[in-house]
mmCIF entry with sequence, helices, sheets and N, C-alpha, C, O atoms, coordinates in Angstrom:
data_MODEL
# 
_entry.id   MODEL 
# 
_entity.id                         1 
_entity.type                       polymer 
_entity.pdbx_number_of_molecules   1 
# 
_entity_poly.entity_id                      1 
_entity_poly.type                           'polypeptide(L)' 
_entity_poly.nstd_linkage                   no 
_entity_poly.nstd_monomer                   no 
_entity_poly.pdbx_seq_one_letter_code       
;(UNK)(UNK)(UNK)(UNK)(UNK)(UNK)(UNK)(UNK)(UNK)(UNK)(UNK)(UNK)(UNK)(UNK)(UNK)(UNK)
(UNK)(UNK)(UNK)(UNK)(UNK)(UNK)(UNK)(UNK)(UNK)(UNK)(UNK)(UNK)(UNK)(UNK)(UNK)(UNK)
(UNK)(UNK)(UNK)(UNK)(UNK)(UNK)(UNK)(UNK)(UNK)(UNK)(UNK)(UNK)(UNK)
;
_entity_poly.pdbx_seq_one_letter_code_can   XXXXXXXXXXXXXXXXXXXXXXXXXXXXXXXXXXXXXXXXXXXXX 
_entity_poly.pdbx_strand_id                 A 
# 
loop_
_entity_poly_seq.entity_id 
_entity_poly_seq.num 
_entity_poly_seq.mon_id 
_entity_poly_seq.hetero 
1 1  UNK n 
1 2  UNK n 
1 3  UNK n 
1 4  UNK n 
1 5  UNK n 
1 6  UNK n 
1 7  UNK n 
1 8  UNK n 
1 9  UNK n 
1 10 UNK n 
1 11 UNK n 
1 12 UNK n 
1 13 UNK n 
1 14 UNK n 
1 15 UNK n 
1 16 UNK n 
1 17 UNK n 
1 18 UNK n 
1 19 UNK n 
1 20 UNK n 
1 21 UNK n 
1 22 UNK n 
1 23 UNK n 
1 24 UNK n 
1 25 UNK n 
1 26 UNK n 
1 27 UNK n 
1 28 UNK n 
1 29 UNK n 
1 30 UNK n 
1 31 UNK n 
1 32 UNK n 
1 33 UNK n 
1 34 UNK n 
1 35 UNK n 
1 36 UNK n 
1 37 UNK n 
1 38 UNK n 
1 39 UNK n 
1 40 UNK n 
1 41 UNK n 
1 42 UNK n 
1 43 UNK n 
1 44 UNK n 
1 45 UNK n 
# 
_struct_asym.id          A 
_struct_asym.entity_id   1 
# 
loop_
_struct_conf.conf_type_id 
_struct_conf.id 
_struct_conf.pdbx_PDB_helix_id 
_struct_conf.beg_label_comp_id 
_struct_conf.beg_label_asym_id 
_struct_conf.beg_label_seq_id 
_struct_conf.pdbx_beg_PDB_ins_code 
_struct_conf.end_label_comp_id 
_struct_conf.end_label_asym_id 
_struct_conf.end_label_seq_id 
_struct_conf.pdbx_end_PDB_ins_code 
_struct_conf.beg_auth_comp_id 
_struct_conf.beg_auth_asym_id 
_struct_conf.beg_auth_seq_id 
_struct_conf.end_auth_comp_id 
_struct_conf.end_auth_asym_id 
_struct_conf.end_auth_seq_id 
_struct_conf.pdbx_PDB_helix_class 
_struct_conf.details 
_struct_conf.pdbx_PDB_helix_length 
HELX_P HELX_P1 AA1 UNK A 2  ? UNK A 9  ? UNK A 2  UNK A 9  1 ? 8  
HELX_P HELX_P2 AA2 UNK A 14 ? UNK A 24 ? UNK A 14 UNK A 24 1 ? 11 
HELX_P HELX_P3 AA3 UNK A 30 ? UNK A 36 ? UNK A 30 UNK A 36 5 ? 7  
# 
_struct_conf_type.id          HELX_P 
_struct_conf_type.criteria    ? 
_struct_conf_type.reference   ? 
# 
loop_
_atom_site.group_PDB 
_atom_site.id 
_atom_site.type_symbol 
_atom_site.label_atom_id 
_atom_site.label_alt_id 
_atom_site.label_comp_id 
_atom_site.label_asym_id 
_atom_site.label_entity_id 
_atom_site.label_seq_id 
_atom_site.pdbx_PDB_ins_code 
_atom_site.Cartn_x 
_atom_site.Cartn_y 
_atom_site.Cartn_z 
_atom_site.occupancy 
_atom_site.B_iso_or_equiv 
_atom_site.pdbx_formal_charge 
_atom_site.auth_seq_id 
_atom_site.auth_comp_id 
_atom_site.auth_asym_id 
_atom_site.auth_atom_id 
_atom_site.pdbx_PDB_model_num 
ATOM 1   N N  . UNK A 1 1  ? -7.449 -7.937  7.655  1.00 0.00 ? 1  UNK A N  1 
ATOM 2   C CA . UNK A 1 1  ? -6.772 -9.178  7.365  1.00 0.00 ? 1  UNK A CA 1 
ATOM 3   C C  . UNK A 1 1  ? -6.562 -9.354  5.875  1.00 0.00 ? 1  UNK A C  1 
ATOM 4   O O  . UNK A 1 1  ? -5.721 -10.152 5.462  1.00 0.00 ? 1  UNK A O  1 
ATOM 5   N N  . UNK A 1 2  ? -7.326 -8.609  5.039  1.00 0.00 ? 2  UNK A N  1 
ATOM 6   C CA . UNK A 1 2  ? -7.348 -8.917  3.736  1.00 0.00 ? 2  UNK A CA 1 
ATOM 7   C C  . UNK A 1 2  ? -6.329 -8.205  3.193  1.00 0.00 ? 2  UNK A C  1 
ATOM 8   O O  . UNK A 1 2  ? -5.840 -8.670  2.163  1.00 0.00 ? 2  UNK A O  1 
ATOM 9   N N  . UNK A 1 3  ? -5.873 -7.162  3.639  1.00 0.00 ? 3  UNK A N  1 
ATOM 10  C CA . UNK A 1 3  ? -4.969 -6.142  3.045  1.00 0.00 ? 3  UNK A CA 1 
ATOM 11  C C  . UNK A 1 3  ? -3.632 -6.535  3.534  1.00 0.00 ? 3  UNK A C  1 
ATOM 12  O O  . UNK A 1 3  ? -2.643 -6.096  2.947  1.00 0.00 ? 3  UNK A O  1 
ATOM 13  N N  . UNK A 1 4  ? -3.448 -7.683  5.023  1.00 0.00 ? 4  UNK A N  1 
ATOM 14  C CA . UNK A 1 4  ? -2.008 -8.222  5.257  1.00 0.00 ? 4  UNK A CA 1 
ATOM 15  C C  . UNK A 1 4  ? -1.985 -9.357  4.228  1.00 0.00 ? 4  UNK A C  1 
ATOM 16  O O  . UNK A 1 4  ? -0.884 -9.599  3.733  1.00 0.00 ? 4  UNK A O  1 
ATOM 17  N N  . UNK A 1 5  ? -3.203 -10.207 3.768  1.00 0.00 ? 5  UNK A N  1 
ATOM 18  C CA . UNK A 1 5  ? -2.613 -11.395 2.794  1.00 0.00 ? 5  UNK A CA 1 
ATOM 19  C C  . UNK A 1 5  ? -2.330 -11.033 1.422  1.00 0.00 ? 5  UNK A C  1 
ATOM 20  O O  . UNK A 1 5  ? -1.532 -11.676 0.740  1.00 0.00 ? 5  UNK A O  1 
ATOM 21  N N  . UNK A 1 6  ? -3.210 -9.621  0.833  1.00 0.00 ? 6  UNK A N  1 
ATOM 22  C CA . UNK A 1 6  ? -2.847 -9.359  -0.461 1.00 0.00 ? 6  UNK A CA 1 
ATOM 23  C C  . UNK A 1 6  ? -1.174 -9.159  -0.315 1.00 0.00 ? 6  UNK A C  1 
ATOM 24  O O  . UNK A 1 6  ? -0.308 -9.606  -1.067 1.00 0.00 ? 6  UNK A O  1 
ATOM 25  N N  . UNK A 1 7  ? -1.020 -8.397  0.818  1.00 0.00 ? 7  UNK A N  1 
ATOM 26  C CA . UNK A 1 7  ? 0.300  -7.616  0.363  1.00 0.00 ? 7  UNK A CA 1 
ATOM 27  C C  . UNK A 1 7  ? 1.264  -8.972  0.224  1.00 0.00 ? 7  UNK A C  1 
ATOM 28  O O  . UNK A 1 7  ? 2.100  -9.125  -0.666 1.00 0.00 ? 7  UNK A O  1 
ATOM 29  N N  . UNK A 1 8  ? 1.007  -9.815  1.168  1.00 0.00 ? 8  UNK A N  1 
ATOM 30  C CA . UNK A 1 8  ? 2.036  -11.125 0.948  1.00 0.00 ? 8  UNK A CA 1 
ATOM 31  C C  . UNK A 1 8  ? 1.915  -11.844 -0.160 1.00 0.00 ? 8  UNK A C  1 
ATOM 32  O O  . UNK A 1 8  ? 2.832  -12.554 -0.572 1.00 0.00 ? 8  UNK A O  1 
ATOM 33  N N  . UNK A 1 9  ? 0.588  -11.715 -0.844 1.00 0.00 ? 9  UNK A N  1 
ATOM 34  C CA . UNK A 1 9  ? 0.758  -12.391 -2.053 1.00 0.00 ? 9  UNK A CA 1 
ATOM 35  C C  . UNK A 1 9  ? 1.683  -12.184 -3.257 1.00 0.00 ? 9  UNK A C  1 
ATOM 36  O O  . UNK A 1 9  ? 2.383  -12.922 -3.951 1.00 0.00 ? 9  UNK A O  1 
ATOM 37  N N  . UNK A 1 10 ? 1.299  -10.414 -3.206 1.00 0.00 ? 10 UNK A N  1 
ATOM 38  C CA . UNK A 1 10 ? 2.414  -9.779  -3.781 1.00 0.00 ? 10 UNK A CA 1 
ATOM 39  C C  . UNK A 1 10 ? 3.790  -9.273  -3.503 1.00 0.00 ? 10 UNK A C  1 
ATOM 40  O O  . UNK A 1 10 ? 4.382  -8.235  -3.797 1.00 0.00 ? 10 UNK A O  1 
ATOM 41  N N  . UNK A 1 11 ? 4.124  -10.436 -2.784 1.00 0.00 ? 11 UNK A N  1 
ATOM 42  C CA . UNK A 1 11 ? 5.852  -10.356 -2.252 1.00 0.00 ? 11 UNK A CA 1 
ATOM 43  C C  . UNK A 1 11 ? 5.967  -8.770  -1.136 1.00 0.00 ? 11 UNK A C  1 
ATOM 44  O O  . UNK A 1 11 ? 7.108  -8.376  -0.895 1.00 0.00 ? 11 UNK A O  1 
ATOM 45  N N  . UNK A 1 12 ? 5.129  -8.214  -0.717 1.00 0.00 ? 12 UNK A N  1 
ATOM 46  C CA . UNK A 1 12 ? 5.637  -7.367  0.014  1.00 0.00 ? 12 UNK A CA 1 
ATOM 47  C C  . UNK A 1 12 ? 5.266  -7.629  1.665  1.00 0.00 ? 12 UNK A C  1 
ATOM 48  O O  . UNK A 1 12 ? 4.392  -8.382  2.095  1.00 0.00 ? 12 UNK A O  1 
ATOM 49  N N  . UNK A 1 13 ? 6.088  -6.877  2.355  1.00 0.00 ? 13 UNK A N  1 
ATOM 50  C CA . UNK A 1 13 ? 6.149  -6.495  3.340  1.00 0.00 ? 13 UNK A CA 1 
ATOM 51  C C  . UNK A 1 13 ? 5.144  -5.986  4.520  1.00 0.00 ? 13 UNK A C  1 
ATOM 52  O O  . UNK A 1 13 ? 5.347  -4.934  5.126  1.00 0.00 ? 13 UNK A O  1 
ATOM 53  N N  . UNK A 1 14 ? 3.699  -7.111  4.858  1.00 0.00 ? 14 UNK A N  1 
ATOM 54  C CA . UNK A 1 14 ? 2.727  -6.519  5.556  1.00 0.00 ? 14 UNK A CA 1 
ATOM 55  C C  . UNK A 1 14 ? 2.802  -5.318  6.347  1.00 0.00 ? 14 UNK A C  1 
ATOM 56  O O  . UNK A 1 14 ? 2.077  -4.330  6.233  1.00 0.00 ? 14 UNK A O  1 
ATOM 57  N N  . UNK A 1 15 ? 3.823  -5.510  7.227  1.00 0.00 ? 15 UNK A N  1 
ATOM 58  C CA . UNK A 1 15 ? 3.935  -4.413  8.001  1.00 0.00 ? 15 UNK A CA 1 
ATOM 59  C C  . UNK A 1 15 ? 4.497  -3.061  7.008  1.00 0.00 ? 15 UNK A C  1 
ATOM 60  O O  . UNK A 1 15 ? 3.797  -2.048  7.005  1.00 0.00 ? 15 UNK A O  1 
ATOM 61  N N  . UNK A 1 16 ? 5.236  -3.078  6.528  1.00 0.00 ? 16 UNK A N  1 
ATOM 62  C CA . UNK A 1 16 ? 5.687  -2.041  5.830  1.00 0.00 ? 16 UNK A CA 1 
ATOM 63  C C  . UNK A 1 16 ? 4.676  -1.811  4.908  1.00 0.00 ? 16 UNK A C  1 
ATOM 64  O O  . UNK A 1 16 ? 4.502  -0.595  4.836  1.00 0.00 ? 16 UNK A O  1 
ATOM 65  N N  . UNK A 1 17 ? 3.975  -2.382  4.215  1.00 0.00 ? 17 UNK A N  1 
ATOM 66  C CA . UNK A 1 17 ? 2.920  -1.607  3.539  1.00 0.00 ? 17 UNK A CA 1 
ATOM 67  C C  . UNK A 1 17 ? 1.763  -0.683  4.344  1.00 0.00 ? 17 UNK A C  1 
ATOM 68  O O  . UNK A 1 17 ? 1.274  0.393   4.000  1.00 0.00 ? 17 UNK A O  1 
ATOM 69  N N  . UNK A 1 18 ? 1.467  -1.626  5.730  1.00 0.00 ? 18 UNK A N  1 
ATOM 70  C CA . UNK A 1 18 ? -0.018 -1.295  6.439  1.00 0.00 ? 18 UNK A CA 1 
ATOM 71  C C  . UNK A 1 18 ? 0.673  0.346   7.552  1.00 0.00 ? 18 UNK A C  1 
ATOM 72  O O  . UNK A 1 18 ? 0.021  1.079   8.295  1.00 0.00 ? 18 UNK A O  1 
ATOM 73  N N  . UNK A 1 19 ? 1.943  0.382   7.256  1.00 0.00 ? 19 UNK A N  1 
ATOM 74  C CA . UNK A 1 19 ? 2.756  1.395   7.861  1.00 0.00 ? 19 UNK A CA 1 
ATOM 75  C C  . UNK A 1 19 ? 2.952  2.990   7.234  1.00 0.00 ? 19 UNK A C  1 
ATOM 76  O O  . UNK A 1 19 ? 2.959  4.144   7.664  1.00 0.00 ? 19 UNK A O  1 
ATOM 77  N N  . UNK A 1 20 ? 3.139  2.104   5.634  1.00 0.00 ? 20 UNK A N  1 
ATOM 78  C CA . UNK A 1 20 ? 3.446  3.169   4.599  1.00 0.00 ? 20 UNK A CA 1 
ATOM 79  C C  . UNK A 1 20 ? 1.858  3.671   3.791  1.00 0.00 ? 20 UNK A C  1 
ATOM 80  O O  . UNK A 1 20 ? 1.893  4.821   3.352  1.00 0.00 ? 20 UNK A O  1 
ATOM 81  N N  . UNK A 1 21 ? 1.386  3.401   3.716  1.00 0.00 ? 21 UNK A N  1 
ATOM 82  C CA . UNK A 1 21 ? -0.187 3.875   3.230  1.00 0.00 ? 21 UNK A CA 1 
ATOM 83  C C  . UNK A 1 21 ? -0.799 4.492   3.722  1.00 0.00 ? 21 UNK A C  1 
ATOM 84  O O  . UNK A 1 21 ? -1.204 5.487   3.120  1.00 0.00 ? 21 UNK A O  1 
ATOM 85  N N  . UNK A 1 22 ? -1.329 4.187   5.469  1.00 0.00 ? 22 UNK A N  1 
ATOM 86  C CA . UNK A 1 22 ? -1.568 5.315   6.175  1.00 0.00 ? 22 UNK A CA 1 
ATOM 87  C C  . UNK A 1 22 ? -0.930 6.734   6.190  1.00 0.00 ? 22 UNK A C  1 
ATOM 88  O O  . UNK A 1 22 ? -1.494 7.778   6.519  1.00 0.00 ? 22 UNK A O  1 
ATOM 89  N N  . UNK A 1 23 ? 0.434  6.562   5.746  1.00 0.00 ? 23 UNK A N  1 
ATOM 90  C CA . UNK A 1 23 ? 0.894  8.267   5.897  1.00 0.00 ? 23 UNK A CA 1 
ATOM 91  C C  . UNK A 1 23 ? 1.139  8.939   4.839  1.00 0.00 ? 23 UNK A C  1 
ATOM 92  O O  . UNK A 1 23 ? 1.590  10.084  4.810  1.00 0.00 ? 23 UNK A O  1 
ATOM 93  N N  . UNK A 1 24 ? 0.663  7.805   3.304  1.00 0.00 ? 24 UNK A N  1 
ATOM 94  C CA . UNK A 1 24 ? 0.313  8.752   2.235  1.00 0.00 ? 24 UNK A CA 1 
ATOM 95  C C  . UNK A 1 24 ? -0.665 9.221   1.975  1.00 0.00 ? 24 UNK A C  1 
ATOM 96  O O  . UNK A 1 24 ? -0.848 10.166  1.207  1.00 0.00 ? 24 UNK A O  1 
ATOM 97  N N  . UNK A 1 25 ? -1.619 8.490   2.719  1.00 0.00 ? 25 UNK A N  1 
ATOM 98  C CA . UNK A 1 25 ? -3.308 9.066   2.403  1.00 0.00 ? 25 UNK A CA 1 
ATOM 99  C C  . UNK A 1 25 ? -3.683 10.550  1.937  1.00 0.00 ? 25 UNK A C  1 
ATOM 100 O O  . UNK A 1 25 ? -4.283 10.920  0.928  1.00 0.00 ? 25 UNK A O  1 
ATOM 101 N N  . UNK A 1 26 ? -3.218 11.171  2.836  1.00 0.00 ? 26 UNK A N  1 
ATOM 102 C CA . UNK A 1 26 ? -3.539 12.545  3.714  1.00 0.00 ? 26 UNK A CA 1 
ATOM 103 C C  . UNK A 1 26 ? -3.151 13.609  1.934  1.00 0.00 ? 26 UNK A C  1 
ATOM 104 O O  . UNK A 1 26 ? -3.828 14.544  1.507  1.00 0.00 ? 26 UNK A O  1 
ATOM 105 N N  . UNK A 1 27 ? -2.019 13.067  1.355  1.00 0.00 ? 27 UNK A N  1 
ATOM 106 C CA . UNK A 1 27 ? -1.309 14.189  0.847  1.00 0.00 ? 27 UNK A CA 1 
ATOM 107 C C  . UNK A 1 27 ? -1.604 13.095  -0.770 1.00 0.00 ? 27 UNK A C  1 
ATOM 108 O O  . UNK A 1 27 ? -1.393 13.705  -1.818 1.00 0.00 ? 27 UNK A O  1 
ATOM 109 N N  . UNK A 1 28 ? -1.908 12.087  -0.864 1.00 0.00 ? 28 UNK A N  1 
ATOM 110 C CA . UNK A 1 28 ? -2.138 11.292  -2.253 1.00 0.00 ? 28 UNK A CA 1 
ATOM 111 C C  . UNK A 1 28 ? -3.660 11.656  -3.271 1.00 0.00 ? 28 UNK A C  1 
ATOM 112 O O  . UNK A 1 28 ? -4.809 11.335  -2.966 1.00 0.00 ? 28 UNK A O  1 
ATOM 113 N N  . UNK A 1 29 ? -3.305 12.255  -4.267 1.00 0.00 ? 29 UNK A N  1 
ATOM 114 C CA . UNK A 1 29 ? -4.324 12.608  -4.875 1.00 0.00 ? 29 UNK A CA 1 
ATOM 115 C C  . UNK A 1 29 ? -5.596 11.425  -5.136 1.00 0.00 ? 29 UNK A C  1 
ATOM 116 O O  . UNK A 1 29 ? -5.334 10.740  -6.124 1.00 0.00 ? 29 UNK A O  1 
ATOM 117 N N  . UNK A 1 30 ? -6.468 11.174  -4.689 1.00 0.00 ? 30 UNK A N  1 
ATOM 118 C CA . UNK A 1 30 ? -7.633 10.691  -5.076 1.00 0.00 ? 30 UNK A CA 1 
ATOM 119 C C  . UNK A 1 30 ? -7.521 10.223  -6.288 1.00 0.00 ? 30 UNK A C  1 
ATOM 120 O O  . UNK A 1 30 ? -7.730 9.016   -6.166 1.00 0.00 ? 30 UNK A O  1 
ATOM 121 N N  . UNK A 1 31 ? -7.240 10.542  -7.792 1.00 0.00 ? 31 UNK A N  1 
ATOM 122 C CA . UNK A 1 31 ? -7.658 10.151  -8.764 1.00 0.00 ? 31 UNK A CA 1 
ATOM 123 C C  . UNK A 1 31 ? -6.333 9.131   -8.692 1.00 0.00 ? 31 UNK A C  1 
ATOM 124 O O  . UNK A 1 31 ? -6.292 8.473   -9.731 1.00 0.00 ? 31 UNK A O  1 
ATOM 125 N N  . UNK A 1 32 ? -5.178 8.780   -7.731 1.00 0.00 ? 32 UNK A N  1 
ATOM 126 C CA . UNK A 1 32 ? -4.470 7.920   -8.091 1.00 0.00 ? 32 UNK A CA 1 
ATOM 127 C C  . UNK A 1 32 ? -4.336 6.717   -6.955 1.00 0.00 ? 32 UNK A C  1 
ATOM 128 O O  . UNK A 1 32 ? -3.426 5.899   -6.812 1.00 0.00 ? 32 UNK A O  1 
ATOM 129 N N  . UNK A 1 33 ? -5.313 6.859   -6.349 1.00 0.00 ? 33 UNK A N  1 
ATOM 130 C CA . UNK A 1 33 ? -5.343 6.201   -5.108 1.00 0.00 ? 33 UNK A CA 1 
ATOM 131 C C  . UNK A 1 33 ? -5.162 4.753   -5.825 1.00 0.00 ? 33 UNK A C  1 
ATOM 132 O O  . UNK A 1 33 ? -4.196 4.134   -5.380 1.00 0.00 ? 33 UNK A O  1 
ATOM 133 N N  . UNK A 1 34 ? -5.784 4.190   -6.688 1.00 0.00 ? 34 UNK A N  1 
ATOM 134 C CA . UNK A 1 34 ? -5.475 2.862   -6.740 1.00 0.00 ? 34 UNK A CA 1 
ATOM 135 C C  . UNK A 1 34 ? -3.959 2.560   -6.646 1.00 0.00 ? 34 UNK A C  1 
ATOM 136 O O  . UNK A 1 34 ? -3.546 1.421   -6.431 1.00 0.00 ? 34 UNK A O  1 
ATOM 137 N N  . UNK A 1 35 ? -3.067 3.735   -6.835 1.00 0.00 ? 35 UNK A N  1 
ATOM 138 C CA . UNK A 1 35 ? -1.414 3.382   -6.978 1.00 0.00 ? 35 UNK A CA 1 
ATOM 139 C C  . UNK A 1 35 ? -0.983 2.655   -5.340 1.00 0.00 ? 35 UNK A C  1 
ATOM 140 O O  . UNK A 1 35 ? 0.093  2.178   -4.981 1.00 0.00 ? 35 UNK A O  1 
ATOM 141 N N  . UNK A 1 36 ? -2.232 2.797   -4.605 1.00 0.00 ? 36 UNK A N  1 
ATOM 142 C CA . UNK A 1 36 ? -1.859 2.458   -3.032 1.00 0.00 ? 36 UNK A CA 1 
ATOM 143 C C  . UNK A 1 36 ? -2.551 1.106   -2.479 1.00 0.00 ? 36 UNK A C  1 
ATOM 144 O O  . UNK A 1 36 ? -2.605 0.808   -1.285 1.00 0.00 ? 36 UNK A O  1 
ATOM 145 N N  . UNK A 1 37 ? -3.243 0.082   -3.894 1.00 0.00 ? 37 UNK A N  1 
ATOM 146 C CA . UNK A 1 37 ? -3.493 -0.916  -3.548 1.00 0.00 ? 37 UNK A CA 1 
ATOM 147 C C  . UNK A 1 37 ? -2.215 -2.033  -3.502 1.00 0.00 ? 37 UNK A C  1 
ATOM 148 O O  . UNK A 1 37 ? -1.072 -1.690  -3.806 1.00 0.00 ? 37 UNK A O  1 
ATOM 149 N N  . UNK A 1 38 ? -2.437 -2.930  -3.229 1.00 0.00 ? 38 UNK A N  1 
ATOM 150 C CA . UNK A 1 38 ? -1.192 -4.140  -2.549 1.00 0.00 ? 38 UNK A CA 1 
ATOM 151 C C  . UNK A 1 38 ? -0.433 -4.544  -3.843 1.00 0.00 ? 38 UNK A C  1 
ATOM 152 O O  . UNK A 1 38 ? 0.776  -4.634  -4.057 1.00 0.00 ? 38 UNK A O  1 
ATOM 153 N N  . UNK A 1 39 ? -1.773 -4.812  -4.836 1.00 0.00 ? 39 UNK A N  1 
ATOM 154 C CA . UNK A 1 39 ? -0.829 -5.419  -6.397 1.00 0.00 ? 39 UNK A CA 1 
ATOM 155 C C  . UNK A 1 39 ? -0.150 -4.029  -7.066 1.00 0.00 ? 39 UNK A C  1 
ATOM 156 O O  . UNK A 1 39 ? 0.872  -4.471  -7.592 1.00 0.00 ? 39 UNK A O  1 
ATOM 157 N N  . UNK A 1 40 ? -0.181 -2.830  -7.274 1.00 0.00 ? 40 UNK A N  1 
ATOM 158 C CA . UNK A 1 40 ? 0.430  -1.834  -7.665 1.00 0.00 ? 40 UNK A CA 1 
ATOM 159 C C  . UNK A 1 40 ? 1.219  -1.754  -6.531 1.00 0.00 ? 40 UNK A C  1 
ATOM 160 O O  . UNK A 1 40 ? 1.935  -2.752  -6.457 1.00 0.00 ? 40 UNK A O  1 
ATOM 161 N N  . UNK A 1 41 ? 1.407  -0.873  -5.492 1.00 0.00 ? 41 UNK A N  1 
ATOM 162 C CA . UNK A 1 41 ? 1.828  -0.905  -4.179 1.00 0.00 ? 41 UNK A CA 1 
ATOM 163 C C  . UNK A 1 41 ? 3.329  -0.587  -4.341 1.00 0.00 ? 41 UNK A C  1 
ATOM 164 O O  . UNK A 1 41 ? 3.923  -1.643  -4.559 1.00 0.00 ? 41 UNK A O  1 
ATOM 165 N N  . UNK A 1 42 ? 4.178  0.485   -4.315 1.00 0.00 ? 42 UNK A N  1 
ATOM 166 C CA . UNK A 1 42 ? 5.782  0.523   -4.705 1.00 0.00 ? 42 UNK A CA 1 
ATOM 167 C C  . UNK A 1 42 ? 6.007  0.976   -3.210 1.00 0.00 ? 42 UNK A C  1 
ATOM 168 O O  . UNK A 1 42 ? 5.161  1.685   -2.664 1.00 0.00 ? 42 UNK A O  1 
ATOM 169 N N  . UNK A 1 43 ? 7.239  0.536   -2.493 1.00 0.00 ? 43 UNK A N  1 
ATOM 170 C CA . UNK A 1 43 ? 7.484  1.514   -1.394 1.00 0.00 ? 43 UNK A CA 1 
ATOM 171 C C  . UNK A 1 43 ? 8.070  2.586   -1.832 1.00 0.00 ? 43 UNK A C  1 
ATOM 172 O O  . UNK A 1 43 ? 8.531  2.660   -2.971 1.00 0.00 ? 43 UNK A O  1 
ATOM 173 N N  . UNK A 1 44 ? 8.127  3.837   -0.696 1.00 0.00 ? 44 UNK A N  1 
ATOM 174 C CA . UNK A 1 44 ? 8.620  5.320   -1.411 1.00 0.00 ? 44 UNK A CA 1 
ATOM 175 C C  . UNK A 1 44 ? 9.929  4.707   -1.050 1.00 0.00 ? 44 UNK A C  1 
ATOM 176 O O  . UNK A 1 44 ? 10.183 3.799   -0.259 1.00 0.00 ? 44 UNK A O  1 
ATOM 177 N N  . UNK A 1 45 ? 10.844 5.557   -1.965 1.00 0.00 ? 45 UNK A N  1 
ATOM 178 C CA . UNK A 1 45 ? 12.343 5.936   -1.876 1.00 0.00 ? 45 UNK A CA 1 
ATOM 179 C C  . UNK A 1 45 ? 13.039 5.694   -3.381 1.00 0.00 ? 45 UNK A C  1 
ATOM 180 O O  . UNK A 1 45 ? 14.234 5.930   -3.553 1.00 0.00 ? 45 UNK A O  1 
# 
C-alpha cells in the first residue's frame, strides 16, 4: 500500500509503476536500484 500512495504522491501512475519495476528488477544493477524508488521513478521509453 505504501508503494501505490508514494507513487501517487509523485504524480505517477500506481499501476504502471507496480507493473514496470517488477520487470526491471531481474536485469537493474543493484548499485542503482534506488533509480526504481517512486520519487526518482522515470517510466522506460
Amino acid at each position: 500500500m505504501s508503494l501505490v500512495h508514494s507513487a501517487k504522491l509523485h504524480c505517477h501512475d500506481p499501476w504502471a509503476y507496480l507493473k514496470d519495476v517488477p520487470t526491471r528488477l531481474p536485469t537493474h544493477l543493484n548499485s542503482r536500484i534506488d533509480e526504481l524508488l517512486p520519487h526518482l521513478w522515470q517510466p522506460a521509453g
